[in-house]
C-alpha positions, 0 to 999 in steps of 0.5 A: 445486491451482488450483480453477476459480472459477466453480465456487467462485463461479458467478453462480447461487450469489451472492446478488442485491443489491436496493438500496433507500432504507431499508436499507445495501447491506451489510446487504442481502447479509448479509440475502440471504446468511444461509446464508453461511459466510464461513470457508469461502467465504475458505479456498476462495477462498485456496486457489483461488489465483486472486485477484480476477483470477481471480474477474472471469476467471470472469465474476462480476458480484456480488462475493462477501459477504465483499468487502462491507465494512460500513455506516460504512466506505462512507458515509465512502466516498460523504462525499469531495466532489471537492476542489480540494485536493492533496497538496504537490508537490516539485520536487527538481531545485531540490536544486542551487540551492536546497536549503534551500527544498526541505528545507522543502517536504519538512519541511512536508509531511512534518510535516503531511500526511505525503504528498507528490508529487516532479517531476524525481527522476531515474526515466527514464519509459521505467522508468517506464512499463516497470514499470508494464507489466511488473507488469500483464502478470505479473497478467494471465497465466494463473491457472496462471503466477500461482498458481506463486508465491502463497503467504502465508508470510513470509520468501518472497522473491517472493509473489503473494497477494490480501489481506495481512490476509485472515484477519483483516479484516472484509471483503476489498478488491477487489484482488491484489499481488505482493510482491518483495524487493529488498534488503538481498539480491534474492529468487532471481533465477529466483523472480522471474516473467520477466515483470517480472524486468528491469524491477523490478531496473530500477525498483529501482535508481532508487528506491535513489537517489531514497530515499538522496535522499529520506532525506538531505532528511528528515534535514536537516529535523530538523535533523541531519547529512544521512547520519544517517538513511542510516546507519540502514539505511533504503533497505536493507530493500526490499520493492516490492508491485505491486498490480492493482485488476481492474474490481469489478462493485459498486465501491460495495459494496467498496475497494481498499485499506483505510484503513491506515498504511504500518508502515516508514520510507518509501514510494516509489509509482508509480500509472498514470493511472486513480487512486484513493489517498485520504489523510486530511487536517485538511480530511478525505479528499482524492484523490491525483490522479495526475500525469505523470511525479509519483511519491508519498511517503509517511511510514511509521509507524516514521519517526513513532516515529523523529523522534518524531513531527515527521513524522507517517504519514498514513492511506490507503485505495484506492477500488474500481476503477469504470473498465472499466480494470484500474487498476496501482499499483507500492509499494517500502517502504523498511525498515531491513536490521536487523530485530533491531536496536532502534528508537525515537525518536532521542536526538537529537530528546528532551529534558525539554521533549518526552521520548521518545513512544514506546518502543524495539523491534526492527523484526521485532517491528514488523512482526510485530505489524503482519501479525499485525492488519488494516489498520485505521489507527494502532493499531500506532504507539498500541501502541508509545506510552509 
């Protein structure tokens, strides 16, 4: 049943958030909100079923104490200076004349950074811009439209949830998802909201080719056959996630994402024109600052293990959304088909000078363990480490 969220949080129960020089704003809620039962206020809000959506519909203007995240992560928040660095980025029309050169853009930015950027991948704009509207109007329906399909169970095909981690992390961010599978078979065509259906089957075929692309680069970068990546199964596994970043009356308190690596092989993510995506560099955490027509790549930890560590998963976190603007962002993961089959790193990349770094596991254990833990950076690929 969807329970009204301004009776779970009226603005007279939150808390008011004094700022001063000489204490945290965290510290300062958890001061102000002793009587809190953090336990009880998470179960409510799950089981309203309205997300974060629902709590700015209700006209919250405090976040509620268990979005606050604590002192440490947000001074590094507030440490990010306006850098004029960037993530690479790859022209793949250059593929047909000079396919070498590109295959060392993506090696180099692959084994470095771990992100990247791609111009000229072949993804109509009017894709596009269509899957970008379609996902923020399934967020912006009614409470009732949405709370059709939120669910936190596994193996669903299509869910809409807000906090994958939300029972286990410290603190929630500030932001709600849609999750569809789109392969290796689609969710039931009628589970998915009409109001995206078309365009995400739409969106999902151009990714399939852009990430078979993408895959046959990143295998030649190793220095193996174009189609031994592919051959693994990698764009098979497909699961898109389309999150909505609504307006946070306290953006400083609180992010949008935490910092965390991607668990599978690759990510493919489309984000509108308001940005926010931050990942951490040598030189420290650096904007990922949107581009026109740019789609974002990114490593996943399982492509780490695979090429034993040549490429490298990068930590990325998400910046609380400070606009007036809901801010949209649009995430395929691309994952093995076979998640009983076993993983680890090539035979192909180990020798005595550099033997396998980590051990071999099935892909269901992976991600198990990965849903099983908060967001919280490297320690499912540190697990694995022999």
């Amino acid at each position: 049943m969807i329970q009204d969220a301004n009776k779970l949080f009226p603005k007279s129960s939150l808390p008011s958030i004094p700022m001063s020089s000489t204490s945290s704003p965290a510290a300062t809620v958890v001061s102000a909100a002793g009587w809190y039962d953090r336990a009880k206020a998470v179960k409510e809000f799950d089981e309203s079923k309205v997300g974060v959506k629902g709590l700015m519909d209700a006209g919250v203007n405090t976040i509620p104490p268990f979005f606050v995240h604590p002192p440490e992560t947000l001074s590094d928040l507030k440490s990010v200076s306006e850098s004029a660095l960037e993530i690479p980025t790859v022209d793949l029309s250059a593929v047909e004349g000079s396919r070498a050169a590109v295959v060392e853009q993506i090696r180099q930015a692959a084994s470095t950074v771990g992100f990247f950027q791609v111009v000229n991948h072949g993804i109509p704009e009017e894709v596009i811009r269509g899957t970008l509207a379609a996902v923020k109007a399934f967020h912006e329906q009614p409470g009732e439209e949405r709370a059709r399909v939120y669910r936190r169970e596994s193996g669903k095909g299509v869910s809409y949830l807000s906090n994958v981690d939300l029972y286990q992390s410290k603190a929630a961010s500030w932001r709600d998802t849609i999750q569809i599978r789109l392969g290796p078979a689609l969710a039931d065509w009628k589970d998915i909201p009409e109001v995206c259906r078309k365009e995400v089957v739409e969106w999902d075929k151009g990714v399939v080719r852009l990430g078979t692309m993408l895959f046959e680069l990143l295998s030649e970068g190793l220095g193996l056959g174009a189609d031994r990546l592919t051959k693994m199964g990698l764009v098979q596994g497909r699961v898109m996630a389309g999150h909505y970043y609504p307006p946070c009356p306290q953006p400083d308190l609180t992010v949008g994402l935490n910092s965390h690596t991607d668990p599978g092989a690759l990510a493919v993510v489309l984000q509108d024109h308001i940005g926010g995506l931050q990942v951490r560099t040598k030189e420290g955490w650096i904007h990922v600052k949107p581009h026109p027509h740019a789609l974002v790549i990114n490593i996943g930890d399982l492509l780490q293990i695979i090429s034993n560590e040549e490429y490298k998963s990068a930590d990325h976190r998400v910046l609380a959304n400070h606009t007036n603007e809901a801010r949209v962002s649009v995430a395929v993961f691309l994952n093995p088909s076979e998640r009983e089959s076993l993983y680890g790193p090539l035979p192909e990349l180990t020798s005595k000078e550099k033997p396998a770094l980590y051990r071999n596991f099935t892909f269901n254990e992976f991600m198990t363990r990965f849903f099983k833990k908060e967001l919280n950076g490297k320690s499912l690929t540190n697990f694995y480490r022999q």
